[in-house]
Every structure is written in C-alpha cells, then in structure tokens.
PDB file as gemmi writes it, atoms N, CA and C in Angstrom:
CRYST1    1.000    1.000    1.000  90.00  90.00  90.00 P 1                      
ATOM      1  N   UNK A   1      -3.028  -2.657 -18.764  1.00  0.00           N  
ATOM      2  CA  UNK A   1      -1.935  -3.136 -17.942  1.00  0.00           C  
ATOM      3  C   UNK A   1      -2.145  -4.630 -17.689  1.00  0.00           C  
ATOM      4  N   UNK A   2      -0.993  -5.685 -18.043  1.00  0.00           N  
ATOM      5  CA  UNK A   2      -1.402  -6.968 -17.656  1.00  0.00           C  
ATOM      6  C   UNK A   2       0.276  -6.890 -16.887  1.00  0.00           C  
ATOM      7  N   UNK A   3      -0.423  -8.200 -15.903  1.00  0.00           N  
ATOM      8  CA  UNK A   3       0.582  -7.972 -14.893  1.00  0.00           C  
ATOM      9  C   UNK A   3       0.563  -9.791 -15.176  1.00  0.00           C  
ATOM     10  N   UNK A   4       2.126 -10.002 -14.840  1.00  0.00           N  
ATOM     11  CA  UNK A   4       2.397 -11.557 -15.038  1.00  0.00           C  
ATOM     12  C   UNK A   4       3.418 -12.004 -13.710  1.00  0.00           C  
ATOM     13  N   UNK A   5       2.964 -12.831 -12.944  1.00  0.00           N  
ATOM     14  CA  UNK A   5       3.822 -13.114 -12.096  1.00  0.00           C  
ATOM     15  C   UNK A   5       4.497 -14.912 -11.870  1.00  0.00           C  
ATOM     16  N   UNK A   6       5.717 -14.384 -12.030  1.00  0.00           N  
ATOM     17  CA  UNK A   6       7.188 -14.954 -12.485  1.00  0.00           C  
ATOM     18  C   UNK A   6       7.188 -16.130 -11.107  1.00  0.00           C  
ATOM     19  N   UNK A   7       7.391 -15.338  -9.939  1.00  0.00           N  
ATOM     20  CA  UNK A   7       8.268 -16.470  -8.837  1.00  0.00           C  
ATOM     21  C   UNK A   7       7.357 -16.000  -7.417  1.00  0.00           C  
ATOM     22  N   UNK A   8       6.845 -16.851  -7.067  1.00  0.00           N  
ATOM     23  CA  UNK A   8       5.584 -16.526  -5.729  1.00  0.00           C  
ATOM     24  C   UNK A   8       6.326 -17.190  -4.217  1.00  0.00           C  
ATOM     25  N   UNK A   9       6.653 -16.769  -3.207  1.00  0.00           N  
ATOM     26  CA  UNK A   9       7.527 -17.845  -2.649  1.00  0.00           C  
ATOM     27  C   UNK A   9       6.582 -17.318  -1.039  1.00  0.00           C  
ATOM     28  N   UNK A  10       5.871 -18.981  -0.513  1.00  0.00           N  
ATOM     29  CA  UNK A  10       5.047 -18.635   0.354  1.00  0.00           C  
ATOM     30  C   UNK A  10       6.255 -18.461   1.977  1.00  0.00           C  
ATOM     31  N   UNK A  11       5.838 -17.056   2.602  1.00  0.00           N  
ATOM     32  CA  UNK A  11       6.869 -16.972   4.095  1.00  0.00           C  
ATOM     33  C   UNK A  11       5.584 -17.086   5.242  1.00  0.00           C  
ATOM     34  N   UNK A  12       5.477 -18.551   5.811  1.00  0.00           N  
ATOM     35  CA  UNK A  12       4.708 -18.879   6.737  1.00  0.00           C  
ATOM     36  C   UNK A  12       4.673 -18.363   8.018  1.00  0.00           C  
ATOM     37  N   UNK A  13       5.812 -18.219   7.967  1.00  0.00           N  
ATOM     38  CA  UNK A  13       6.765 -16.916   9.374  1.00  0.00           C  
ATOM     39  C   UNK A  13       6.160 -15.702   9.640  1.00  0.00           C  
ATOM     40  N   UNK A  14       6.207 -14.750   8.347  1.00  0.00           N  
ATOM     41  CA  UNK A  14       5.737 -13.228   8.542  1.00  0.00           C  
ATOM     42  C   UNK A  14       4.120 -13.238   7.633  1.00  0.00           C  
ATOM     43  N   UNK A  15       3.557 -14.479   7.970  1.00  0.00           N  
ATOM     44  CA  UNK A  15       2.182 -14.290   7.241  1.00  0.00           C  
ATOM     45  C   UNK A  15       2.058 -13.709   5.580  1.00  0.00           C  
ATOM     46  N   UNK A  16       3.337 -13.907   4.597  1.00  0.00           N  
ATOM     47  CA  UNK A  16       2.770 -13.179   3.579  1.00  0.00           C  
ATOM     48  C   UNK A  16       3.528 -14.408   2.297  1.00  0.00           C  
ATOM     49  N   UNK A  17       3.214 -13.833   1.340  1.00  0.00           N  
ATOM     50  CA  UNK A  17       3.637 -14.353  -0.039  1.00  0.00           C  
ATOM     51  C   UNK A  17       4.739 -13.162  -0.695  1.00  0.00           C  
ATOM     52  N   UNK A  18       5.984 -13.633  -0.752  1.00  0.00           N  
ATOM     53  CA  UNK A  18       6.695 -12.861  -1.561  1.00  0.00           C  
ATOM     54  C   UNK A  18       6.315 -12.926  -3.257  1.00  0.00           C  
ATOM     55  N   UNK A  19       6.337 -11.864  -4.009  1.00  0.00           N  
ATOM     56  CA  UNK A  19       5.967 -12.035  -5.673  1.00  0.00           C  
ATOM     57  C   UNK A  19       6.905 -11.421  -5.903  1.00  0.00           C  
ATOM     58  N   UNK A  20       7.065 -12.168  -7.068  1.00  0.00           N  
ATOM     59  CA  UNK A  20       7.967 -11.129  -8.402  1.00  0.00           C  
ATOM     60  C   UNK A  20       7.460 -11.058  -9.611  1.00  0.00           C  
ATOM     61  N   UNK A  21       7.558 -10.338 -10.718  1.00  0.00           N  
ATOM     62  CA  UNK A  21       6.877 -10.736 -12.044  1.00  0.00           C  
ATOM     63  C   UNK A  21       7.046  -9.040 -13.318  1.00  0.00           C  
ATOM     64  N   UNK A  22       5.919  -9.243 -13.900  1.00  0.00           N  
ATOM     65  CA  UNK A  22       6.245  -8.568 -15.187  1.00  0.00           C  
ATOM     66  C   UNK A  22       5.212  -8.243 -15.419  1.00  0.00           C  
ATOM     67  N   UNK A  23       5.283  -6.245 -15.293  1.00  0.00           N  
ATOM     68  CA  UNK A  23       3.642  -5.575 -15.588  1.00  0.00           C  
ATOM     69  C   UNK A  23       4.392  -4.813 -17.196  1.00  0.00           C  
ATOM     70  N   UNK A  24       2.919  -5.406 -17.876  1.00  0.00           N  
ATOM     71  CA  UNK A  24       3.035  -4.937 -19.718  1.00  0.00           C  
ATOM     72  C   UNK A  24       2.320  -3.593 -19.459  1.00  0.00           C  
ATOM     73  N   UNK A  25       2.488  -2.422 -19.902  1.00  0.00           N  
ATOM     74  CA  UNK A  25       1.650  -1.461 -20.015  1.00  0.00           C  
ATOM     75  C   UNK A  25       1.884  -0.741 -21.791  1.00  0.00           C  
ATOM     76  N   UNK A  26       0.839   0.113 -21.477  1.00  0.00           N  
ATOM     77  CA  UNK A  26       1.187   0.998 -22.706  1.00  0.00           C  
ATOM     78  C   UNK A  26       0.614   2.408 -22.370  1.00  0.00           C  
ATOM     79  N   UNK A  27       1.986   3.443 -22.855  1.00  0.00           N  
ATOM     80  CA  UNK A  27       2.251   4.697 -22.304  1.00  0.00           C  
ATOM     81  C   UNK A  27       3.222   4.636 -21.360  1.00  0.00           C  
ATOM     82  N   UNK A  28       2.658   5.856 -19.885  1.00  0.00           N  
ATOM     83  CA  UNK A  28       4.074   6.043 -19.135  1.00  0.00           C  
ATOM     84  C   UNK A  28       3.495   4.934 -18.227  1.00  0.00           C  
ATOM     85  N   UNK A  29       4.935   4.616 -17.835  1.00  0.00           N  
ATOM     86  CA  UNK A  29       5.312   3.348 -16.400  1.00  0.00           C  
ATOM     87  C   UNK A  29       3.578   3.657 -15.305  1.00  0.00           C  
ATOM     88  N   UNK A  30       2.773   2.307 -14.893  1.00  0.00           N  
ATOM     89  CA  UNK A  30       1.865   2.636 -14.085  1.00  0.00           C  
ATOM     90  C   UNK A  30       2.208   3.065 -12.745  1.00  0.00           C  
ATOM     91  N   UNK A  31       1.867   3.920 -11.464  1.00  0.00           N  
ATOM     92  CA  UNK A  31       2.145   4.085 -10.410  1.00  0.00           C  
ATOM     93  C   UNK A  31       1.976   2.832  -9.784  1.00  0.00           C  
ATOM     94  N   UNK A  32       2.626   3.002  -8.804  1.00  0.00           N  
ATOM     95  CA  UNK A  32       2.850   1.983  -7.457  1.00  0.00           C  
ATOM     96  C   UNK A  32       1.308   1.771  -7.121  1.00  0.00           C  
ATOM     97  N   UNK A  33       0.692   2.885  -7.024  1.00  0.00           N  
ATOM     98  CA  UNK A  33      -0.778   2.315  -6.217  1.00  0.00           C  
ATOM     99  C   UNK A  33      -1.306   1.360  -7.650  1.00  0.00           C  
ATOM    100  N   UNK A  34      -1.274   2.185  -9.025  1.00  0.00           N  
ATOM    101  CA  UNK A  34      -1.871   1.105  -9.912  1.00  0.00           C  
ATOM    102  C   UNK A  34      -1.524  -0.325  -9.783  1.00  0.00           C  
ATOM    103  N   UNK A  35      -0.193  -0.622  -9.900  1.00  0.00           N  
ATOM    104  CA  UNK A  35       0.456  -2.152  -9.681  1.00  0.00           C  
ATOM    105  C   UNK A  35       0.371  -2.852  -8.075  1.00  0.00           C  
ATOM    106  N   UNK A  36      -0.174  -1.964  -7.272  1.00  0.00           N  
ATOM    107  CA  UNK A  36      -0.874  -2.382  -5.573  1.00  0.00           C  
ATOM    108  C   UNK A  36      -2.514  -2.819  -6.075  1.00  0.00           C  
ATOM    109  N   UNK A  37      -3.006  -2.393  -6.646  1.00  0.00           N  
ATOM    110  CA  UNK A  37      -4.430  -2.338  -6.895  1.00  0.00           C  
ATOM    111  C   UNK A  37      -4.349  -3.538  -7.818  1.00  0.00           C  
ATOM    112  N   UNK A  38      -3.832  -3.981  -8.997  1.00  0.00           N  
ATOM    113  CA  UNK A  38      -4.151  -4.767  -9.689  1.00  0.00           C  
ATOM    114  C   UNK A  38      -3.488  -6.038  -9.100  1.00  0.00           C  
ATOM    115  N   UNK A  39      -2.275  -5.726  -8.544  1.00  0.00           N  
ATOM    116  CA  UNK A  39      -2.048  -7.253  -7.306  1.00  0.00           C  
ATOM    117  C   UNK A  39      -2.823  -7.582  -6.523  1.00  0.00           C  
ATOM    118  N   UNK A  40      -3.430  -6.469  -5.788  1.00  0.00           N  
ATOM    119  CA  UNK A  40      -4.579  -6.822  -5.034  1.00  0.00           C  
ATOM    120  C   UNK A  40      -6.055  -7.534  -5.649  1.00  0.00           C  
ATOM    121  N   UNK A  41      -6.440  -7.339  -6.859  1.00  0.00           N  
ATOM    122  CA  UNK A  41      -7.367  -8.127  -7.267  1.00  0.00           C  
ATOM    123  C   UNK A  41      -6.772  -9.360  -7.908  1.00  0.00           C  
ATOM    124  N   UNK A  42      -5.676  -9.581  -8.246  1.00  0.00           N  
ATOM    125  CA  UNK A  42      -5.251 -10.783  -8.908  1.00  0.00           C  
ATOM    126  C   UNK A  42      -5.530 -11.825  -7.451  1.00  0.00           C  
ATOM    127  N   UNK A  43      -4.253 -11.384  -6.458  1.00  0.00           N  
ATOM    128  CA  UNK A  43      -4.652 -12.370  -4.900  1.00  0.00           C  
ATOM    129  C   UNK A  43      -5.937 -12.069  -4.595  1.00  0.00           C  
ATOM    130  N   UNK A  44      -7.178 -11.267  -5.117  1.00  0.00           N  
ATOM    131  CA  UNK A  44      -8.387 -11.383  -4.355  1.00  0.00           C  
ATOM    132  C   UNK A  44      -8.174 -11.209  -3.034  1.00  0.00           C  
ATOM    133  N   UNK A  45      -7.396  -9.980  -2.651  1.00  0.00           N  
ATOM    134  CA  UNK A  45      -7.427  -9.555  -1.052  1.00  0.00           C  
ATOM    135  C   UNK A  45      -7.596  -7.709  -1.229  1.00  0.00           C  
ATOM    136  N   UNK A  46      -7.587  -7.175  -0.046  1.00  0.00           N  
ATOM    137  CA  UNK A  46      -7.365  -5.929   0.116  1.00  0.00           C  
ATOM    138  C   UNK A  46      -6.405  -4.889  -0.678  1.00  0.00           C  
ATOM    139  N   UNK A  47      -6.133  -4.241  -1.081  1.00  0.00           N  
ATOM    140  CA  UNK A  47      -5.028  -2.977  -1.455  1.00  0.00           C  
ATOM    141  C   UNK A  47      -4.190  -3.131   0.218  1.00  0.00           C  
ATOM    142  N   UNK A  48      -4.394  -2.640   0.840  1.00  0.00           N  
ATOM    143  CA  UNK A  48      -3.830  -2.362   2.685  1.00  0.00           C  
ATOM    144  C   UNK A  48      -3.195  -3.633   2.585  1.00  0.00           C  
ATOM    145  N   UNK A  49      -3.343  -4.626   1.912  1.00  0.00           N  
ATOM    146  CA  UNK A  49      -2.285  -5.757   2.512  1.00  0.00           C  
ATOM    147  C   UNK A  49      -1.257  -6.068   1.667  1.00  0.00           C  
ATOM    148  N   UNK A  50      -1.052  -5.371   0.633  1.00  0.00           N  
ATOM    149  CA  UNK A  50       0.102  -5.422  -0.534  1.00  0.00           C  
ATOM    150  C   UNK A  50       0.832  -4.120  -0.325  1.00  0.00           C  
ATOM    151  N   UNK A  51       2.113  -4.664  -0.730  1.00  0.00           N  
ATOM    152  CA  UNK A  51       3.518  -3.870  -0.607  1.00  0.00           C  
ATOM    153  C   UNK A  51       4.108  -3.796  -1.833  1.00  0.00           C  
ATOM    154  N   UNK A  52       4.335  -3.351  -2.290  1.00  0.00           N  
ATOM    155  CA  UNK A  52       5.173  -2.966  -3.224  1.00  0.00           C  
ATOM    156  C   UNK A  52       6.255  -2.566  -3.188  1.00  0.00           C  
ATOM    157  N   UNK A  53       7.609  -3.275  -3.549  1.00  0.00           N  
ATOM    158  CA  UNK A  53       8.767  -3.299  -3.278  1.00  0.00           C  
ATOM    159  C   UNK A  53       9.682  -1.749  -4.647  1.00  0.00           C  
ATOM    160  N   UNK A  54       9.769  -2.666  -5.572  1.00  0.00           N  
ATOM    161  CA  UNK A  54      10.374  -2.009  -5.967  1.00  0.00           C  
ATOM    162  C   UNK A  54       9.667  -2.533  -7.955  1.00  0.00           C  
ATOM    163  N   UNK A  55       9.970  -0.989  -8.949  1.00  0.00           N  
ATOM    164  CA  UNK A  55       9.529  -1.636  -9.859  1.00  0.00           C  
ATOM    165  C   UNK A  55      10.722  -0.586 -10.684  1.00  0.00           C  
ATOM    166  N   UNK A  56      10.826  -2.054 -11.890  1.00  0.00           N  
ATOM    167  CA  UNK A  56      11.901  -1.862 -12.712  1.00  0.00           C  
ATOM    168  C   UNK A  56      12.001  -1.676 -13.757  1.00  0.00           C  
ATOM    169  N   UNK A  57      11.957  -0.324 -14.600  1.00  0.00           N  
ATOM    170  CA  UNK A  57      11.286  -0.390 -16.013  1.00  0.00           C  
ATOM    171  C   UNK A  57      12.856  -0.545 -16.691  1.00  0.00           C  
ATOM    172  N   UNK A  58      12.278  -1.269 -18.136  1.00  0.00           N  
ATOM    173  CA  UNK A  58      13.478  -1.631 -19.232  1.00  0.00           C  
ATOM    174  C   UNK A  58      13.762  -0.241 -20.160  1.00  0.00           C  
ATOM    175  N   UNK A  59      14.178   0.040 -19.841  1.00  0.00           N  
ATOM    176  CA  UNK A  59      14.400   1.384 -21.296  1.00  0.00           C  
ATOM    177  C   UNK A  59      14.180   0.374 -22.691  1.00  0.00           C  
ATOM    178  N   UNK A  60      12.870   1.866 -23.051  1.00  0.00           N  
ATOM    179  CA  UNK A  60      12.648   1.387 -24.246  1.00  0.00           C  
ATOM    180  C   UNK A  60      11.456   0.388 -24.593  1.00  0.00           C  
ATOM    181  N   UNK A  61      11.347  -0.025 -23.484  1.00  0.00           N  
ATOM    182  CA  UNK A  61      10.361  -1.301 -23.435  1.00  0.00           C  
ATOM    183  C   UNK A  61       9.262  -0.669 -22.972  1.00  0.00           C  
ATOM    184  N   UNK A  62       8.037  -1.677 -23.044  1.00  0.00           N  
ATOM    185  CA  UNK A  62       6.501  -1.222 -22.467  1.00  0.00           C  
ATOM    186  C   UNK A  62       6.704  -2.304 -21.488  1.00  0.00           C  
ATOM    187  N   UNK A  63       7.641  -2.663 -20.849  1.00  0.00           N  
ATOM    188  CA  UNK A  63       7.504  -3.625 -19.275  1.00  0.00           C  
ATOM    189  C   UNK A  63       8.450  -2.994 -18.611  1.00  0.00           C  
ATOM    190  N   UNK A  64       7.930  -3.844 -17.281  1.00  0.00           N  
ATOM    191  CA  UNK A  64       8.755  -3.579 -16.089  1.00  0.00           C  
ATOM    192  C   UNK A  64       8.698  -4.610 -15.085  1.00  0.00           C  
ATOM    193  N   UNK A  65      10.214  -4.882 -14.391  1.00  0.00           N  
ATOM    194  CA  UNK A  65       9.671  -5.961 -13.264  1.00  0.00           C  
ATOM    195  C   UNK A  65       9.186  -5.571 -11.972  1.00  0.00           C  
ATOM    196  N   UNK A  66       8.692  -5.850 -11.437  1.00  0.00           N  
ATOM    197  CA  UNK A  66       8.310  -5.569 -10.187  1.00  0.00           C  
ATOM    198  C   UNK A  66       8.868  -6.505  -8.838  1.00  0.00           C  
ATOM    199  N   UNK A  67       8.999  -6.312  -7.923  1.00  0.00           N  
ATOM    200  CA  UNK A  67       8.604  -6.600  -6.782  1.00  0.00           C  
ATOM    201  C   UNK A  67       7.604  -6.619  -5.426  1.00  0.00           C  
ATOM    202  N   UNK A  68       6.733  -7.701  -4.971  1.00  0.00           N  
ATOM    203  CA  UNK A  68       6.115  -6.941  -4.150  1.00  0.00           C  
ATOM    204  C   UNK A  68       5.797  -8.127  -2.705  1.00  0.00           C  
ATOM    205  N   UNK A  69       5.242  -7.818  -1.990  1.00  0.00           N  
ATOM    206  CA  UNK A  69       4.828  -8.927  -0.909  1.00  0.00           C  
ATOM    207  C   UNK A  69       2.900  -8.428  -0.696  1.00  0.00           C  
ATOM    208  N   UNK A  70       2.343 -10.047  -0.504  1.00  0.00           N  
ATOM    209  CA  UNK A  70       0.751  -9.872  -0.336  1.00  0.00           C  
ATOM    210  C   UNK A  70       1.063 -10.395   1.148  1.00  0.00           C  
ATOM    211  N   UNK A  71       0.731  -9.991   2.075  1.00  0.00           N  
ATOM    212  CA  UNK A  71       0.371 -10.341   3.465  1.00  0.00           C  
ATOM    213  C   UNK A  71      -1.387 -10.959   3.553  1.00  0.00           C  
ATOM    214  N   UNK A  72      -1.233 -11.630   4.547  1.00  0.00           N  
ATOM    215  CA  UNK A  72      -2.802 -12.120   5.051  1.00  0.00           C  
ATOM    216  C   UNK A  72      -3.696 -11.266   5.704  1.00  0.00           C  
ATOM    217  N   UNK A  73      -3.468 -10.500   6.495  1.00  0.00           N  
ATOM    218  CA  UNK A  73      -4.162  -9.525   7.030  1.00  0.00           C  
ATOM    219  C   UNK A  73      -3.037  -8.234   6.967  1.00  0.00           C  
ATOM    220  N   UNK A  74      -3.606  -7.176   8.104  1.00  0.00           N  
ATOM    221  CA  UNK A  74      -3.253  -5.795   7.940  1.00  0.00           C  
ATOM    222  C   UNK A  74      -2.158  -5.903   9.483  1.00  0.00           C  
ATOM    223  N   UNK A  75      -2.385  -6.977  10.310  1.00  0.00           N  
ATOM    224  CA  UNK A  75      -1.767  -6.692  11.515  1.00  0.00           C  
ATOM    225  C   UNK A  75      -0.326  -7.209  11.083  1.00  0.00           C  
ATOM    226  N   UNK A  76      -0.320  -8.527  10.280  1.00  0.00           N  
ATOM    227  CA  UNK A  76       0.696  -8.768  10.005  1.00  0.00           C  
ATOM    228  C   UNK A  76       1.534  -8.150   8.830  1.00  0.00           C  
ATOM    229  N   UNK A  77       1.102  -7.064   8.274  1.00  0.00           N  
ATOM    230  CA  UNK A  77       1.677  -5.989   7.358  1.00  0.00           C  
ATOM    231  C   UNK A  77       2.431  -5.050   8.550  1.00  0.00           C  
ATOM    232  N   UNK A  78       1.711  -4.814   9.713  1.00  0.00           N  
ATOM    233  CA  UNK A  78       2.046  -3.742  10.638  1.00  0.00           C  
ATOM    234  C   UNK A  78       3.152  -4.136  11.119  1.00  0.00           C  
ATOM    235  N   UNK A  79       3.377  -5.286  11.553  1.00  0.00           N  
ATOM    236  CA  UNK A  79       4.484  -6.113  12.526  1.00  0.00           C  
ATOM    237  C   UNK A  79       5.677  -5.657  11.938  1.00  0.00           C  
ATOM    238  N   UNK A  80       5.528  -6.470  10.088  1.00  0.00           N  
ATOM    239  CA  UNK A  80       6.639  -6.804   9.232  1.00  0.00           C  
ATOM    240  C   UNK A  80       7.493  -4.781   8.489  1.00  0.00           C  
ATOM    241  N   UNK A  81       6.405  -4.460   8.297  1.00  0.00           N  
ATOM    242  CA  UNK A  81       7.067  -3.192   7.420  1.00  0.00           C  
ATOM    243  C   UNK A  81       7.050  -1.771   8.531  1.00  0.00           C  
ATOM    244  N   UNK A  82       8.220  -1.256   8.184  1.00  0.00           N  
ATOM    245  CA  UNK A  82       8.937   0.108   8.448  1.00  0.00           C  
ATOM    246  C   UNK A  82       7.529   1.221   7.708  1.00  0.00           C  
ATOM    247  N   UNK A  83       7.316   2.045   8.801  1.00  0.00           N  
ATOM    248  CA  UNK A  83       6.398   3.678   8.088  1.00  0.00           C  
ATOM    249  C   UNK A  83       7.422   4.536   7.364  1.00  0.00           C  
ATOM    250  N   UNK A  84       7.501   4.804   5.754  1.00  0.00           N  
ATOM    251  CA  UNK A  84       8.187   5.636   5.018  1.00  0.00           C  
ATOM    252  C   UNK A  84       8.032   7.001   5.883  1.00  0.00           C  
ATOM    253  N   UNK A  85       9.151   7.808   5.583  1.00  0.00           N  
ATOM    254  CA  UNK A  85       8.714   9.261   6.308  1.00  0.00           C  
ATOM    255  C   UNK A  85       7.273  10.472   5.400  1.00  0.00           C  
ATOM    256  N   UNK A  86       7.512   9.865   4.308  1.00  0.00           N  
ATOM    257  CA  UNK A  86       6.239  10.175   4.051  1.00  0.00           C  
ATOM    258  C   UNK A  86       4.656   9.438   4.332  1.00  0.00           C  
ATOM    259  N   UNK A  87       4.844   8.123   4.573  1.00  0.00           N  
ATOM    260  CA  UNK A  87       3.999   8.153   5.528  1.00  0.00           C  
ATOM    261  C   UNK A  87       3.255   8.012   7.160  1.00  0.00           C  
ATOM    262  N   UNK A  88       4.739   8.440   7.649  1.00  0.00           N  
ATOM    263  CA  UNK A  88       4.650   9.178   8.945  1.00  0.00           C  
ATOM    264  C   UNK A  88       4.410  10.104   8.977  1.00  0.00           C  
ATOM    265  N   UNK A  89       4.500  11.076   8.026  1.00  0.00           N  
ATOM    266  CA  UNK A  89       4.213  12.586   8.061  1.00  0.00           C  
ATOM    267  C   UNK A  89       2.590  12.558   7.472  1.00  0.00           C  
ATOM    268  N   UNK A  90       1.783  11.987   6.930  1.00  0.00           N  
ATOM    269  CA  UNK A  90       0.593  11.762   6.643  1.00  0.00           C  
ATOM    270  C   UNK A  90       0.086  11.104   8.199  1.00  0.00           C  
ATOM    271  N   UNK A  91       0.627  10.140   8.514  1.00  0.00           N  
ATOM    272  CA  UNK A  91      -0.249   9.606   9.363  1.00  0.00           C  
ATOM    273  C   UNK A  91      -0.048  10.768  10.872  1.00  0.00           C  
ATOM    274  N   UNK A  92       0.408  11.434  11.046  1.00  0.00           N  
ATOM    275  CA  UNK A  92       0.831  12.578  11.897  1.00  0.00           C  
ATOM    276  C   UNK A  92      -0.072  13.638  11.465  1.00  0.00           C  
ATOM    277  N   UNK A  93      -0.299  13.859  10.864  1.00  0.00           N  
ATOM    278  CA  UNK A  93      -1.296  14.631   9.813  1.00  0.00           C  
ATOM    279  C   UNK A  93      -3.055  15.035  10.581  1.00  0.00           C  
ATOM    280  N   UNK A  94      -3.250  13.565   9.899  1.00  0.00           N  
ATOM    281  CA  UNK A  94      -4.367  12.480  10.703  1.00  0.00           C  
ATOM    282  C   UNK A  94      -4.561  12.676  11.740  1.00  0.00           C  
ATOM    283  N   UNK A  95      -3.379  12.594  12.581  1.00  0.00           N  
ATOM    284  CA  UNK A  95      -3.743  12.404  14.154  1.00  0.00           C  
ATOM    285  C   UNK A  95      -3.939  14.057  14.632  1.00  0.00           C  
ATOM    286  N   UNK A  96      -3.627  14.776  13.912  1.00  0.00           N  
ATOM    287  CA  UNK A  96      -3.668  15.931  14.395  1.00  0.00           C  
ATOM    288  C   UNK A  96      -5.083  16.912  13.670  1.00  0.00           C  
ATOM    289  N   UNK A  97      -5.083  16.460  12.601  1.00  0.00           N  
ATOM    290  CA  UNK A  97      -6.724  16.993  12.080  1.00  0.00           C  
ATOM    291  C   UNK A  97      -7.610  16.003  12.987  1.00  0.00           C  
ATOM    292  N   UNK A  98      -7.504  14.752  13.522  1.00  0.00           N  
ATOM    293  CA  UNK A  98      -8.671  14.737  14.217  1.00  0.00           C  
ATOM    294  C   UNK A  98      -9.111  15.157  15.836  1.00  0.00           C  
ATOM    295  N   UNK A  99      -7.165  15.230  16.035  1.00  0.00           N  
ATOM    296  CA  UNK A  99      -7.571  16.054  17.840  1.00  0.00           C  
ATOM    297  C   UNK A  99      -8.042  17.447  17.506  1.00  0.00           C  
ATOM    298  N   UNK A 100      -8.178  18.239  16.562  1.00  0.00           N  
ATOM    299  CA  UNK A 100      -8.604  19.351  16.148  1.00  0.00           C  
ATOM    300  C   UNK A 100     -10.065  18.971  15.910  1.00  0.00           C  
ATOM    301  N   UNK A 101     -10.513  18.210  15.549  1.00  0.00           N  
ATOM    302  CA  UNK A 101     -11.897  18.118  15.396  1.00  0.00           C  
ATOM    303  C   UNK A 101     -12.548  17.645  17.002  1.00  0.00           C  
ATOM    304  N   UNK A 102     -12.281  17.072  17.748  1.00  0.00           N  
ATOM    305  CA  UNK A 102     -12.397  16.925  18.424  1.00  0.00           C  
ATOM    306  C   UNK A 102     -12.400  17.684  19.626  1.00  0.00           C  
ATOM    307  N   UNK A 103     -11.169  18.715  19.291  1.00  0.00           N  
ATOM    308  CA  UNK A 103     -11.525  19.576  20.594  1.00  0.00           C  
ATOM    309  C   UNK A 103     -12.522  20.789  20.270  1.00  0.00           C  
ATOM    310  N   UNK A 104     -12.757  20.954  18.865  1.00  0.00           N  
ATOM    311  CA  UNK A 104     -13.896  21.385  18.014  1.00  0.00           C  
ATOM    312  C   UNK A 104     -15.228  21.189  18.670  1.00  0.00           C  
ATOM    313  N   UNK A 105     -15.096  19.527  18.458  1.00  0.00           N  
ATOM    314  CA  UNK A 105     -16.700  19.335  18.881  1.00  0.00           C  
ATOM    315  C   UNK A 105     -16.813  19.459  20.539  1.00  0.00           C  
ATOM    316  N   UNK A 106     -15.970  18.843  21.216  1.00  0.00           N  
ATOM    317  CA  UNK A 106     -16.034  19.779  22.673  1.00  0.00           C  
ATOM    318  C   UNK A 106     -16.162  21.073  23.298  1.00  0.00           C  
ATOM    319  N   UNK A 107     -16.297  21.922  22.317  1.00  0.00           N  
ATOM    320  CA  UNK A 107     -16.298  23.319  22.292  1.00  0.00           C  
ATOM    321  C   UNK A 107     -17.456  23.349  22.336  1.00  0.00           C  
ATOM    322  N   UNK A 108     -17.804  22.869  20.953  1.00  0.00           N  
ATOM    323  CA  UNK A 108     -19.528  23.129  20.953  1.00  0.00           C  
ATOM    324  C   UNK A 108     -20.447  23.045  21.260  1.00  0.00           C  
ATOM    325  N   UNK A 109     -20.140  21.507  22.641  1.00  0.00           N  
ATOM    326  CA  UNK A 109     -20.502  20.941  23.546  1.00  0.00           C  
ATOM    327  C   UNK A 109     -21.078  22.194  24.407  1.00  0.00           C  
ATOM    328  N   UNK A 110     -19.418  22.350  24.955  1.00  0.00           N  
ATOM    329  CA  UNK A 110     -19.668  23.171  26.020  1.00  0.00           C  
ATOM    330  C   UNK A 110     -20.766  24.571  25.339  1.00  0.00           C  
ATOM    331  N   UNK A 111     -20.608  25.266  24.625  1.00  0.00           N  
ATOM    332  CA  UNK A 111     -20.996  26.398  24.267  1.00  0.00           C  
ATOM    333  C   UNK A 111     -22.712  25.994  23.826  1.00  0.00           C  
ATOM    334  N   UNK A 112     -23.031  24.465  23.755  1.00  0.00           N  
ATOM    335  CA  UNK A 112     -24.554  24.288  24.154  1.00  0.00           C  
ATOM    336  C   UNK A 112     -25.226  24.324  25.221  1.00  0.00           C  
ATOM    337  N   UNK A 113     -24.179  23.846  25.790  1.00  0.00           N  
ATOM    338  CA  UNK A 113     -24.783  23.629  27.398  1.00  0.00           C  
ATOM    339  C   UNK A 113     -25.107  24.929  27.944  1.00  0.00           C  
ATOM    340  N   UNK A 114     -24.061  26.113  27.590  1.00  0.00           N  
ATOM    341  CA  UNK A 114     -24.307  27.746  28.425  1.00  0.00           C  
ATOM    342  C   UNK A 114     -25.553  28.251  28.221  1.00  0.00           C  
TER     343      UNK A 114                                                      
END                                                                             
C-alpha cells in the first residue's frame, strides 16, 4: 500500500491538518484502520489522532482517494468529532464491563474480610 498525499491544508483553529490524497494498493480496497495506521506513521503521530473521512475507490483501478484529518493531540480530536453510534455502543460496552468488574472485585473484598 503506498499512500500519496495530494492537498494538506493546516486548521490552526481546531488543532489539526486537513489531508487529501491517493492510496495505491493491490487486491481488495485497504480498511479504514489500514489507511489510519499508515497516515499515522507517515505524520509520525498516534493512530487515536487520525480521522478518516471518507475513501473513494475508482472502479477498476488499484487506487482510491481518500480523505482524512491528523489532529495534534487526542483532546483536540474529542472537542472537534461526533461518536459514530457504533462507537457509542462500544464505548457503552466498556463502561459497563468495567462497573461489572468492579463490583466483582468489591465482592471479593467483602467476602475476604468475613
């Protein structure tokens, strides 16, 4: 997968870099996390601080364009972007396997102490 990027436009405002550009692959179209992961080492930052907008394959072709935004940190990712309902329903998930562990280990607490 080589990834080529077209038009970089810095937003000083919401802390991030808008990108656009052109991932070459060969086989089927790469996933979103693949084209998050390899943006993320091109800017030399985190995965957690890249977005991925939207990606556009050519029929027929081994490319596609992409869209995406690199933010500076993770707080200013939080500010700027909307939680998909899929990952509200993950992060709901989370919060609920760990009050389960938790009232777990308070159990066991108590049931040492007796």
């Amino acid at each position: 997968m080589n990834i080529t990027i077209n038009t970089k436009h810095e937003n000083p405002l919401l802390h991030r870099v808008e990108v656009q550009g052109v991932v070459a692959f060969e086989g089927a179209t790469p996933s979103n996390a693949q084209v998050t992961e390899a943006l993320a080492s091109q800017f030399k930052t985190d995965a957690s601080h890249v977005v991925l907008k939207h990606i556009y394959n050519k029929y027929s072709k081994h490319e596609a364009k992409f869209e995406g935004v690199v933010y500076g940190s993770v707080d200013a990712r939080n500010n700027a972007e909307r939680l998909t309902p899929q990952q509200k329903k993950k992060l709901a998930e989370e919060m609920k396997k760990a009050a389960e562990e938790k009232k777990k280990a308070k159990e066991a607490a108590k049931a040492g102490e007796q």
